[in-house]
C-alpha positions in Angstrom: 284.3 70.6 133.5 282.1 68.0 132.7 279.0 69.8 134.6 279.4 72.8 132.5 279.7 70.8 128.7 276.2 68.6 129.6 274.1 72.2 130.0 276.1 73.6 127.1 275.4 70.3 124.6 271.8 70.8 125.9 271.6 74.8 124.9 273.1 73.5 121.8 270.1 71.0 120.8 267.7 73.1 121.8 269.5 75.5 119.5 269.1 73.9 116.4 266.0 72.2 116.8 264.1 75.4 116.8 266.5 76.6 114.1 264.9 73.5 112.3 261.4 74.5 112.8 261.6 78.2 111.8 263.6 76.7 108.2 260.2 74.7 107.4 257.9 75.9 105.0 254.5 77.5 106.3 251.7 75.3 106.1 248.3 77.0 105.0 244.9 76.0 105.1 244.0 74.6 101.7 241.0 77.6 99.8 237.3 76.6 100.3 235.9 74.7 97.5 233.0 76.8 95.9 230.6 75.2 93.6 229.2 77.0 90.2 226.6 74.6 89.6 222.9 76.3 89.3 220.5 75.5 92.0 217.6 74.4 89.4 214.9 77.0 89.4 211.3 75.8 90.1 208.3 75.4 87.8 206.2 77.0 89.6 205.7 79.9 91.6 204.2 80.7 94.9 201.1 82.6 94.7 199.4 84.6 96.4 196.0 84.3 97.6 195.2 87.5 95.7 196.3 85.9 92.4 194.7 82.6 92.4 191.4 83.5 93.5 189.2 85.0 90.4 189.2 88.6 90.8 185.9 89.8 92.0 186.3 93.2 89.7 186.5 90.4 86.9 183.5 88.6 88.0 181.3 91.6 88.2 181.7 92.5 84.3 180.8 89.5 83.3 177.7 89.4 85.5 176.7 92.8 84.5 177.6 91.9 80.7 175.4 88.8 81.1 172.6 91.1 82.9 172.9 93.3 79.8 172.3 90.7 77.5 169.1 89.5 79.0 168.0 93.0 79.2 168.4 93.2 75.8 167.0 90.5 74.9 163.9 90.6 77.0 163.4 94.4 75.3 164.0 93.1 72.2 161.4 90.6 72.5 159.2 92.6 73.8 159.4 94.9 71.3 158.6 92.7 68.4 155.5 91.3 70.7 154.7 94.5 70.5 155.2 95.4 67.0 153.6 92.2 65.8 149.9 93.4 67.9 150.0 96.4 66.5 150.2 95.2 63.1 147.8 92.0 64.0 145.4 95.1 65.5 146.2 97.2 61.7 145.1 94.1 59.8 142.1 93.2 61.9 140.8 96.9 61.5 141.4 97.0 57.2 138.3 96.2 55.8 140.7 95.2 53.2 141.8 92.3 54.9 138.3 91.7 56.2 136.9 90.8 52.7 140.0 88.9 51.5 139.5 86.8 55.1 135.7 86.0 54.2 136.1 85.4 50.6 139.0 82.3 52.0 136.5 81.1 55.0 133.2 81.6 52.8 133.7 78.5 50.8 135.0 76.9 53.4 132.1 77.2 55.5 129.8 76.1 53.3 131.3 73.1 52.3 131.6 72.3 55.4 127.6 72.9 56.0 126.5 70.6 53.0 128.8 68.3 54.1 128.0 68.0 58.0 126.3 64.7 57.9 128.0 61.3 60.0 129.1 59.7 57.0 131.3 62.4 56.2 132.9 62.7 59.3 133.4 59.0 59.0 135.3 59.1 55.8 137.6 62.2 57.7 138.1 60.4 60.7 138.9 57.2 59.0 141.5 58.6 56.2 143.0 61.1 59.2 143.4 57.6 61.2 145.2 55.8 58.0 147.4 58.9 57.5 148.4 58.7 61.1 149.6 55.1 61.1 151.1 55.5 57.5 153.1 58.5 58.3 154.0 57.1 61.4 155.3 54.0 60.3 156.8 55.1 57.3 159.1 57.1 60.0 160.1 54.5 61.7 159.6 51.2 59.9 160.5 52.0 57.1 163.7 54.4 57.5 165.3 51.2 59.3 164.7 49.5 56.5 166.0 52.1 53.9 169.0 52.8 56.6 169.8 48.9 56.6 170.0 48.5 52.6 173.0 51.3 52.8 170.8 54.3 51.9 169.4 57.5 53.7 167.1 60.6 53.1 166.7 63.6 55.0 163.8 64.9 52.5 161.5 61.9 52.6 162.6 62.2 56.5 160.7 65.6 56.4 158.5 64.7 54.2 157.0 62.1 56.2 156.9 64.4 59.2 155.6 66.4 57.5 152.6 64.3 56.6 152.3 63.1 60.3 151.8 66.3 61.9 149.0 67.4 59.3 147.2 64.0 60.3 147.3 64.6 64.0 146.3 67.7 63.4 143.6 67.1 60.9 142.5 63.9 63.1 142.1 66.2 66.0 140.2 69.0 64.3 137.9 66.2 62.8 136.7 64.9 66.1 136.1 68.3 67.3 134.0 69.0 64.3 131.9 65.9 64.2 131.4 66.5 68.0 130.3 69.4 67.1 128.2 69.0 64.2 127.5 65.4 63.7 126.1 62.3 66.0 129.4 60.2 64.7 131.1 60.6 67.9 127.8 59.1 69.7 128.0 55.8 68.1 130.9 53.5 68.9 130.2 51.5 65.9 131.1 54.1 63.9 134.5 54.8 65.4 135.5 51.8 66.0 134.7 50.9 62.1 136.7 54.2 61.4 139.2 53.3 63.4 139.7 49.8 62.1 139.3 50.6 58.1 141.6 53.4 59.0 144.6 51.4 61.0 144.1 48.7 57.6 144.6 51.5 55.0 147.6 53.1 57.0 149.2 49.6 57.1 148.7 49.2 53.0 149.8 52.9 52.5 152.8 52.4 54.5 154.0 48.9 52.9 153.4 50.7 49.5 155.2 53.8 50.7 158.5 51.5 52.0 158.8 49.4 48.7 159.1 52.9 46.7 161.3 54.2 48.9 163.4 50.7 48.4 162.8 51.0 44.8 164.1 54.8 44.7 167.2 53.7 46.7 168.5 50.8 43.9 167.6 53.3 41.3 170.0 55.7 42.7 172.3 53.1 43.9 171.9 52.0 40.1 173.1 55.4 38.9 175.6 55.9 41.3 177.6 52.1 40.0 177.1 53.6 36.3 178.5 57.0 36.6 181.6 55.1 38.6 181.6 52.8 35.3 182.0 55.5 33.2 184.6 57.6 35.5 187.0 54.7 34.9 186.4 53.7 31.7 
C-alpha cells in the first residue's frame, strides 16, 4: 500500500507543477529600440575628378577669345599705322602744305643763320642749363616743401614738368646745333662758364619760384579761413 501512494504523490507533483508553468504569463522579447534622429548631412560633397578640374572646353574659349582680341587689336593698329602714312604721304605731296611748312621754318632758319655765332650758343646753353636745374628742383625741393606746410598742386605739378622736359629737350637740341654750327662746344671755358652761370641762375629761379608757390598757398589758405568765417557767422 505504501509502495503504490509514494509513485502516486510523485505523479501528483509532477502534475501540478507543470500545471503551474503553463498558467504563467508568456514572456516576450522586449521591441527593438529605433532611433529618429537625423544622421547630419555633410558640407561638402564628393567630387569627381571631372568636376574639379577646369573644363578644358572652358579653357579653350577663353584662349581663343583672348587670341581674338589680340588679333583685333594688332589689325586695328595696323590699320591706323596705316591710315596715318597715307595721310602723312597726302600732306607731304600738297603743295599746300609745302608752302605753309616753309613759310613756319623760313624765319626760323634765318634767325638761326644771323644768329650762329658762339656767344649765342652760349646764352642757349646757359639759360637751357638754368631751366634744367630750376624745373628740376622746383619738382622736388620745392613740392616737399609746399607738401609739408599742408598744401598741394597737381597744376604747378605739371606745370613744372612741363617746363623740365622743354629744357632737356631745348638743352639737347642746343648742343647739337652749336656742334654743328658754332666752335662753343670746342672750348671748355665756354661750357664750363655756361654751365656754372647756368646751375647759379637755376638755383635763384628755383628759390624765387618756391617762395611764390609758399606765398600762393597762405593766400589760399587765407581764403579758405575767411569763407569758413563767414559760413558760420
Amino acid at each position: 500500500m505504501n509502495s503504490l501512494r509514494t509513485p502516486f504523490l510523485t505523479s501528483m507533483f509532477a502534475l501540478a507543477l507543470f500545471s503551474t508553468c503553463l498558467a504563467q504569463p508568456e514572456i516576450t522579447a522586449p521591441d527593438p529600440v529605433t532611433t529618429t534622429e537625423a544622421v547630419p548631412a555633410t558640407t561638402t560633397e564628393t567630387m569627381t575628378p571631372a568636376e574639379t578640374s577646369t573644363s578644358p572646353t572652358m579653357t579653350e574659349t577663353t584662349e581663343e577669345t583672348v587670341e581674338k582680341i589680340k588679333d583685333s587689336t594688332k589689325d586695328a593698329i595696323d590699320m591706323a599705322n596705316k591710315k596715318t602714312e597715307e595721310i602723312a604721304k597726302e600732306v607731304d605731296e600738297s603743295e599746300q602744305a609745302q608752302e605753309y611748312s616753309a613759310g613756319i621754318l623760313q624765319p626760323i632758319y634765318k634767325m638761326a643763320e644771323f644768329l650762329s655765332f658762339s656767344w649765342f650758343h652760349w646764352l642757349a646753353f646757359t639759360f637751357m642749363v638754368s631751366g634744367v636745374v630750376s624745373f628740376a628742383l622746383q619738382l622736388v625741393l620745392a613740392k616737399l616743401a609746399v607738401l609739408m606746410h599742408g598744401g598741394f598742386s597737381l597744376a604747378q605739378i605739371l606745370t613744372d614738368s612741363q617746363g623740365l622736359i622743354i629744357s632737356l629737350v631745348g638743352l639737347i637740341l642746343t648742343t647739337q646745333a652749336a656742334t654743328e654750327n658754332s666752335t662753343f662746344t670746342n672750348s671748355p671755358a665756354s661750357v664750363l662758364s655756361a654751365t656754372a652761370v647756368g646751375v647759379i641762375a637755376g638755383i635763384l629761379f628755383y628759390l624765387w619760384g618756391q617762395s611764390e608757390e609758399l606765398e600762393a598757398l597762405r593766400g589760399r589758405k587765407e581764403e579758405e579761413r575767411i569763407e569758413k568765417a563767414k559760413k558760420k557767422s
